[in-house]
C-alpha positions as CSV (number, residue, x, y, z in Angstrom):
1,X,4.4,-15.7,-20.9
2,X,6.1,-14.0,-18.0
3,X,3.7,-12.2,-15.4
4,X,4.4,-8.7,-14.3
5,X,4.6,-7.5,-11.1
6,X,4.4,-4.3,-9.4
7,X,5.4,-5.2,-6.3
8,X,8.1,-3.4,-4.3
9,X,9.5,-2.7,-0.3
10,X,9.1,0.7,1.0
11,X,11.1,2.1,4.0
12,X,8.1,3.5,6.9
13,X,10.4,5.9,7.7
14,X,11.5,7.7,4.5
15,X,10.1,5.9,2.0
16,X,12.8,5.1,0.2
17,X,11.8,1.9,-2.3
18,X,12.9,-1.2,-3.4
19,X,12.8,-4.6,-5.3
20,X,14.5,-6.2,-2.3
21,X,13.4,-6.7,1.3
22,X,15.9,-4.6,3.3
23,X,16.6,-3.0,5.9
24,X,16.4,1.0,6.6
25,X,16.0,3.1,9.9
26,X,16.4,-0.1,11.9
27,X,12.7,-1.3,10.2
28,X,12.3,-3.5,8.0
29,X,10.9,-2.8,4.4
30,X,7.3,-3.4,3.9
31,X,6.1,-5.3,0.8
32,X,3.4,-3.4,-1.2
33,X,1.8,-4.5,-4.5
34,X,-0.2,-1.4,-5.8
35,X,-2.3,-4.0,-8.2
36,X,-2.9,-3.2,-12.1
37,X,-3.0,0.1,-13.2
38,X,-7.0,0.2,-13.2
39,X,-7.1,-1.8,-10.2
40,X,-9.1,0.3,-7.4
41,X,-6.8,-0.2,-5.0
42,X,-4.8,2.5,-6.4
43,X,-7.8,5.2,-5.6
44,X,-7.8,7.1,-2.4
45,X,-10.2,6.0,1.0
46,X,-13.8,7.4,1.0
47,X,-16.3,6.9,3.5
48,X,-19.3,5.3,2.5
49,X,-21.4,8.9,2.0
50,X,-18.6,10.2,-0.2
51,X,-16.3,12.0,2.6
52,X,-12.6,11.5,1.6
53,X,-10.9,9.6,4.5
54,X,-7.2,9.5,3.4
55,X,-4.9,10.7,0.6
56,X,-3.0,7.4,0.3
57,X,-3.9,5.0,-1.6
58,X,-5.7,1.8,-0.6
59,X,-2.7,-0.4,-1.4
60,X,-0.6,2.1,1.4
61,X,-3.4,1.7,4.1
62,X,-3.1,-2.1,3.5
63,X,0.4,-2.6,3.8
64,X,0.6,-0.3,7.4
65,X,-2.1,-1.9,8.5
66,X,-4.9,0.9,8.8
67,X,-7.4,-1.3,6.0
68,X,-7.7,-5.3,6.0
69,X,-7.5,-6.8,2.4
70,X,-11.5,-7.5,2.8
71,X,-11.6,-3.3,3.1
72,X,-12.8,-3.4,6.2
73,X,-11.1,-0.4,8.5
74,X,-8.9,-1.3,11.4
75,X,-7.7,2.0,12.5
C-alpha cells in the first residue's frame, strides 16, 4: 500500500508551491506537510481563552518558525 503525502515547498516570498525543493527570490523553499485532512494542524492559532491569534494555519506557523512542533509559541 502506498502512503500519501501532502507534503510540498512553498516560496516565503510569493508563495509559489512545489513538490520539489527549489529555489525562488534567492530563498530557499520551505517544506510544509499540512497533515491529514482532519488533522488539527490545519485549524487556525487560538489563545488559550479563545482569542484568535493568527489566520494561518498551524502547519504555516510551524514551518516559519513562529510555533514549535510541541505547540509551544516562539514568536
Amino acid at each position: 500500500m502506498m502512503k500519501f503525502t501532502s507534503a510540498f515547498y512553498l516560496c516565503p516570498v510569493c508563495f509559489t508551491a512545489s513538490e520539489h525543493r527549489d529555489r525562488c527570490h534567492d530563498h530557499n523553499m520551505i517544506l510544509f506537510d499540512p497533515g491529514d485532512p482532519q488533522d488539527f494542524r490545519r485549524k487556525p492559532l487560538f489563545t488559550l481563552r479563545g482569542k484568535l491569534r493568527s489566520q494561518a494555519p498551524r502547519w504555516f506557523l510551524e514551518g516559519i518558525g513562529w510555533v514549535a512542533e510541541d505547540g509551544k509559541e516562539l514568536l
